[in-house]
C-alpha positions as CSV (number, residue, x, y, z in Angstrom):
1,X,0.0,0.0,0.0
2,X,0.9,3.5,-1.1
3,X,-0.2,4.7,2.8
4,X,0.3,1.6,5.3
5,X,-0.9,2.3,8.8
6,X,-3.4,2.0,11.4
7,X,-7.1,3.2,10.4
8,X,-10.2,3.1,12.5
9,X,-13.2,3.3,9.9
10,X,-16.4,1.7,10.2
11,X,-17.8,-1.1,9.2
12,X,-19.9,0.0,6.5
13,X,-16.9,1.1,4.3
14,X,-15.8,-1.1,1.2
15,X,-12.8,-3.1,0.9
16,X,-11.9,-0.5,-2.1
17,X,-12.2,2.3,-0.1
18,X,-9.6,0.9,2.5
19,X,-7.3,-0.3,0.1
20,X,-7.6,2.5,-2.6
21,X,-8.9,5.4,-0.9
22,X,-7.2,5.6,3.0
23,X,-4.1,3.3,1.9
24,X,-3.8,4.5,-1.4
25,X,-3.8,1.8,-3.1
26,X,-0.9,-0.5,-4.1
27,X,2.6,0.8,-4.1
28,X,4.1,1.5,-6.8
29,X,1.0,2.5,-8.9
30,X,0.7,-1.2,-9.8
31,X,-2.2,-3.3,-10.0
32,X,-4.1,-5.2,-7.4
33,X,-3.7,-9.1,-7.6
34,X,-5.4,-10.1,-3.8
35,X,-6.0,-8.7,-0.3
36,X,-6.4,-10.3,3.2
37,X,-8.7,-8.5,4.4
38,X,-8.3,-9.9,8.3
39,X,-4.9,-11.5,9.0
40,X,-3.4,-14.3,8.1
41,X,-5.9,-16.4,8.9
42,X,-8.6,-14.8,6.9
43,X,-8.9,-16.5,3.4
44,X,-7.6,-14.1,0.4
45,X,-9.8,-11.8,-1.6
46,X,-9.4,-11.3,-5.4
47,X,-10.0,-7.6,-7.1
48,X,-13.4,-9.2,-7.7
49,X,-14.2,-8.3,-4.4
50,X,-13.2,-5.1,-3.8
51,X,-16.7,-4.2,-3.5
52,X,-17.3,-6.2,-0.6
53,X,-18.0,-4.5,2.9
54,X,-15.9,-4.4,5.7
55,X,-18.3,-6.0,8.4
56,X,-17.7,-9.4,9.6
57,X,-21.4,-10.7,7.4
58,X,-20.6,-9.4,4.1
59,X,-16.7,-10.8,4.6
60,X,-18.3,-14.2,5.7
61,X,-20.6,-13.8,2.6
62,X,-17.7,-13.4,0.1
63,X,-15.9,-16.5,1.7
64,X,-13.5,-14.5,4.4
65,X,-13.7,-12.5,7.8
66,X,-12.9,-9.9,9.6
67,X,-10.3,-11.6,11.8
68,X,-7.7,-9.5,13.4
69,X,-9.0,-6.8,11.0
70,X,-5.1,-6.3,9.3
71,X,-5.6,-6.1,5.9
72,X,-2.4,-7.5,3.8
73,X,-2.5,-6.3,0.2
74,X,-0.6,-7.9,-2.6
75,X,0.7,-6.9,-6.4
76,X,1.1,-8.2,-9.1
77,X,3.9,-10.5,-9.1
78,X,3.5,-11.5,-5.8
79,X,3.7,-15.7,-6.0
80,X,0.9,-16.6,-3.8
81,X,2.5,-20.4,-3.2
82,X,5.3,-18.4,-1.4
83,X,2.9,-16.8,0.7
84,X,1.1,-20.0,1.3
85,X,4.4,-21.5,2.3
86,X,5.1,-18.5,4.6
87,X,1.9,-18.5,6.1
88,X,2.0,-22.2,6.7
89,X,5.2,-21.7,8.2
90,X,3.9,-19.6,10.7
91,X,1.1,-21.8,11.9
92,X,3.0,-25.0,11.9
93,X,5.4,-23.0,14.5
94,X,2.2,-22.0,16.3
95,X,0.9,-25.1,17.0
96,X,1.1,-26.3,20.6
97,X,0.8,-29.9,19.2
98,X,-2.1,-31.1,21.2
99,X,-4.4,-32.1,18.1
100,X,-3.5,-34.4,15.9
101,X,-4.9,-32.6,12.7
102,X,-3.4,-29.7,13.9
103,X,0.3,-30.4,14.9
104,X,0.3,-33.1,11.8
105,X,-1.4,-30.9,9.2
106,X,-0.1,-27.7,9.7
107,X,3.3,-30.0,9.2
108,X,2.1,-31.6,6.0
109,X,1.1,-28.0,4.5
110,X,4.5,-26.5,5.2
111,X,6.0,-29.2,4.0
112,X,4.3,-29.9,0.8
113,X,4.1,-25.9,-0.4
114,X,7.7,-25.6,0.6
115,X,8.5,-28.3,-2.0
116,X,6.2,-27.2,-4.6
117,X,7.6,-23.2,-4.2
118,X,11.1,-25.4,-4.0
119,X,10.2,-26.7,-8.0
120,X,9.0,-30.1,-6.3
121,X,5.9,-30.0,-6.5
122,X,3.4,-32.5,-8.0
123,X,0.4,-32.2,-9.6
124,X,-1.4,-34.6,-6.8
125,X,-0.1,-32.1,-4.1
126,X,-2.7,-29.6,-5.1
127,X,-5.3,-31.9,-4.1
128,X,-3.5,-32.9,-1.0
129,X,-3.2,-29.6,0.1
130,X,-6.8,-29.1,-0.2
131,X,-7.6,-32.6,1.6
132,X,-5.6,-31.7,4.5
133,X,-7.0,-28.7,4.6
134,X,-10.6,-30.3,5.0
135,X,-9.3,-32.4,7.6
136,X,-8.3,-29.6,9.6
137,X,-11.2,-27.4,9.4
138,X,-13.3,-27.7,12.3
139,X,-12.0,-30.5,13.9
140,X,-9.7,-29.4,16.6
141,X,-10.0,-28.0,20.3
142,X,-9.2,-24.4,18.9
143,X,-9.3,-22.7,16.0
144,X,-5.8,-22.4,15.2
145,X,-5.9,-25.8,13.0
146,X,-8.8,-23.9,10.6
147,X,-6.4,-20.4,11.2
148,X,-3.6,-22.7,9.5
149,X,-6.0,-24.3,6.6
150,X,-8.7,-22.0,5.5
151,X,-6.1,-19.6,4.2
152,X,-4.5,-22.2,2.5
153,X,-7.4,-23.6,0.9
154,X,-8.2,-20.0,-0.7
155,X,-4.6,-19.9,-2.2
156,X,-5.4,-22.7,-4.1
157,X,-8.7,-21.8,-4.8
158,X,-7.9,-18.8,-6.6
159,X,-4.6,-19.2,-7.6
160,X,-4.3,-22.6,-8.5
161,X,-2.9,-21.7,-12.3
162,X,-0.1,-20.2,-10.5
163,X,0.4,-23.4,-7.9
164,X,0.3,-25.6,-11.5
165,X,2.3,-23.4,-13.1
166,X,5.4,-23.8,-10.1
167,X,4.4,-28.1,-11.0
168,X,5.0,-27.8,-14.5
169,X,7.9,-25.4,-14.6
170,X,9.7,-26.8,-11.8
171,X,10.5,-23.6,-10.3
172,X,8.7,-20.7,-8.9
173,X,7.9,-18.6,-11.8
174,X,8.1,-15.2,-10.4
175,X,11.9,-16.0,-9.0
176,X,14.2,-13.2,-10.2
């Protein structure tokens, strides 16, 4: 974002008018390829949804949330495996280990988007991602198991040309 900081705006204001209008939009002047609109554990938003409001129904409604209300915003060029790896990352460290589906499958989605961002990757992992994703979802004493997956699952969701293209090329594409 042009303007990153701390804003306090209501809830009836647009995801467009936080990201374009109080943040400026994205640095740089280039375009807009997805938003989190709630932290890392909120599911990613595409430009399609710039539209939606900022209040925890219409977020739910578009297939996210409000979360911890930190809205992440990413370019063009930004390889969203990589951030899927990160973000798995983070969770699997998280983790106190207690649940099964938790301390196992925040393992197994580090692990297997590290080797598909590492040009590893096979065209089954997509799938598998997704799978372990579904087992975590809902399943656990907390909610840091569905934190860990429901991101995940939106990465692939709506940028699964990019997650086959790192399959088929054998690298990550957007590497320098």
């Amino acid at each position: 974002m042009e303007r990153p900081g701390n804003y306090e705006l209501p809830l009836s204001v647009t995801l467009r008018e936080v990201v374009m209008e109080h943040a400026g939009g994205v640095s740089g002047g280039r375009a807009l390829k997805a938003v989190i609109p709630g932290g890392a554990s909120a599911p990613v938003l595409t430009p399609q949804h710039l539209d939606v409001g900022m209040d925890f129904e219409s977020l739910a409604a578009a297939g996210s949330m409000g979360g911890s209300g930190g809205v992440i915003v990413m370019a063009e060029g930004t390889c969203m495996v990589k951030v899927g790896e990160v973000v798995a990352r983070f969770f699997h460290h998280e983790s106190c280990g207690q649940c099964t589906q938790c301390r196992e499958g925040t393992a197994w989605l580090h692990k297997v988007l590290a080797r598909i961002e590492r040009g590893g990757g096979r065209r089954e992992d997509l799938d598998l991602l997704l799978d372990v994703c579904d087992n975590m979802t809902g399943k656990t004493i907390c909610v840091l198991s569905d934190a860990a997956a429901l991101p995940v699952a939106s990465y692939v969701q709506y940028f699964r040309d990019e997650f086959e293209a790192h399959v088929r090329e054998r690298r990550c594409p957007f590497a320098a």
